[in-house]
N, C-alpha and C positions, 0 to 999 in steps of 0.2 A: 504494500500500500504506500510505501514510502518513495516508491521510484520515481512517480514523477516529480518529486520534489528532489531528487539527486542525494536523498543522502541515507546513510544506513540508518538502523535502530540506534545502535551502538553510540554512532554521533551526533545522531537524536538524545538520546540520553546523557550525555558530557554535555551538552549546550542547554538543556534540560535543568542538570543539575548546579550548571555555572548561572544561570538566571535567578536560581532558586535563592542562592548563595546572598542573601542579605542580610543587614546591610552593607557589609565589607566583600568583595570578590574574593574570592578563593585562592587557596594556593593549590599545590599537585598536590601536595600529602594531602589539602582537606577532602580534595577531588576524591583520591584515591580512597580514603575512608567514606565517604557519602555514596560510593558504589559499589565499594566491597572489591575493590581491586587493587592490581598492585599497584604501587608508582612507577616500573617500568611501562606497564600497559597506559596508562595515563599518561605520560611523557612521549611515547608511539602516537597516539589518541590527537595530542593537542600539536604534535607536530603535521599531521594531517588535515587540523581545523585551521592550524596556520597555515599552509600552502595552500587553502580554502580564502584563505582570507574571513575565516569565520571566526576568530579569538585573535589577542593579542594578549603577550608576557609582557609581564613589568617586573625587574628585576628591584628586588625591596629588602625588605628584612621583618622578620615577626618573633616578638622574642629573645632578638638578639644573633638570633640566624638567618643566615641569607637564605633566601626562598622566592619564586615566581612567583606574582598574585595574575589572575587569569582573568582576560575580559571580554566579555563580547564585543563583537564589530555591532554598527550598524544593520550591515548585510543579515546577522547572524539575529539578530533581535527581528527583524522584517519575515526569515526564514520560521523563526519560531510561532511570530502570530500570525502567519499563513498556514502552519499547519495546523495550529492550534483553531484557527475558525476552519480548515478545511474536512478534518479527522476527526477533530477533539468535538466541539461545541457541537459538531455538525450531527454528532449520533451515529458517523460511518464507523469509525473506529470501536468503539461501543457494540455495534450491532453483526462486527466480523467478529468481535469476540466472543460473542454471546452463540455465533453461530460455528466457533469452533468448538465451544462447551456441546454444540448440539440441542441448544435448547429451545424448547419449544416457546414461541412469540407468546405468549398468555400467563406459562409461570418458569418465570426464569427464578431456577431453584438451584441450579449448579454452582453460580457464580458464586455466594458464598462460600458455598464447600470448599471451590476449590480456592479460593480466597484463604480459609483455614487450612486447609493443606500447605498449600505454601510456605505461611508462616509455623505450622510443624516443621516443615521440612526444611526453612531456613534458620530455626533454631537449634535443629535437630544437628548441621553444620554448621554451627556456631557463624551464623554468615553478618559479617558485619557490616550490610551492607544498610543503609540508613533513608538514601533517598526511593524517594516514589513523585512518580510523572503526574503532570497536574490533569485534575479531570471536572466533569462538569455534572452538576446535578440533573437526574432525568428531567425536573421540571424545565429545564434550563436551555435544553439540546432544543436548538432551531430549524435540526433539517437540510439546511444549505439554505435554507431561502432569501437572509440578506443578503449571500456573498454574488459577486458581481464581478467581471471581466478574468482578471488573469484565475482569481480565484476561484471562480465557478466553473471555466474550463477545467480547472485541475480537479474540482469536488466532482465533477460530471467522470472527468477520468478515472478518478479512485472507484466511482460507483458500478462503473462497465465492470474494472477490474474485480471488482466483486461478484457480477453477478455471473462472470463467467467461472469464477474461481467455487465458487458457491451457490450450487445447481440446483441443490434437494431443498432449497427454501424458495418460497415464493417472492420474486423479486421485491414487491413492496416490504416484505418484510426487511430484506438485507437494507433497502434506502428507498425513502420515499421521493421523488423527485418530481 
C-alpha cells in the first residue's frame, strides 16, 4: 500500500517515530530505543532518509556526549500528512487490516485478540520497542472524500490496489469510494 508513495514501512516508521519525538528531536540511540532496534540499523535507516533528503543530522551533545539529534525535512513532514490523510484518516489502511484478520465487516472481533497477542508476545521477548504509528478514531475516518488532486489520485490508487489484492470481500467493504 505504500508504493505509491515510494517509501517502505520500515521508513514509514523512523519518520513516524522522529515526528513523534516531542518536544526535543531525537537522537539515534533514542530512535533506536523507540523501535526496538539497534543503532546500527538506525544509523543504515537514517543514512537512506538522508540520501532521500527526508531527515537531517545535527551534530550536538546530550548529556555531555556527543550525539546526532534527527530532523525532519520539509519534504518528509509533507510525505507524512499525505499518507497520513491518504491511508490513515482515510479508513484504507484500517480496513486492509481488518481484512487481513479476515474479518467479517459487522463484528470485527479479531482485532483485539490479536492486538493482545502481540503485546504477549512482545513481552514474552522482552521487546523494547516503545513506539506505535499514529491512528484515527473510527468516528473520525473520512473515507477519502476531502482529499483532492495529487492526493486523491494516490487514495484512488491505494484502493484499486486493494481490491485486486483483496478479492473475497466485497469491494465497498475494502473502500468506499
Amino acid at each position: 500500500m505504500l508504493l505509491p508513495f515510494h517509501i517502505t514501512p520500515a521508513r514509514l516508521d523512523m519518520l513516524q517515530a522522529i515526528a513523534a519525538a516531542v518536544p526535543e528531536p531525537p537522537t539515534q540511540n533514542e530512535l533506536a530505543r523507540m523501535l526496538g532496534v539497534t543503532r546500527q540499523t538506525v544509523s543504515e535507516m537514517l543514512d537512506a532518509l538522508e540520501a532521500l533528503e527526508l531527515v537531517t543530522r545535527t551534530p550536538g551533545e546530550l548529556r555531555g556526549r556527543y550525539c546526532h539529534f534527527i530532523k525532519l525535512t520539509e519534504d518528509a513532514r509533507a510525505l507524512l500528512a499525505r499518507v497520513f490523510a491518504v491511508l490513515i484518516r482515510s479508513g484504507v489502511a484500517g480496513k486492509a487490516a481488518a481484512r487481513m484478520l479476515k474479518d467479517l465487516p459487522k463484528a470485527p472481533t479479531k482485532g483485539p485478540a490479536l492486538l493482545k497477542l502481540t503485546d504477549e508476545l512482545r513481552n514474552w521477548l522482552e521487546d523494547p520497542a516503545f513506539f506505535t504509528p499514529p491512528a484515527v478514531a473510527r468516528s473520525r475516518i473520512d473515507s477519502g472524500k476531502p482529499l483532492e488532486g495529487e492526493e486523491r489520485r494516490l487514495f484512488l490508487e491505494v484502493c484499486s490496489y486493494c481490491r485486486t489484492r483483496f478479492t473475497r470481500l466485497p469491494a465497498m467493504y475494502i473502500i468506499m469510494t
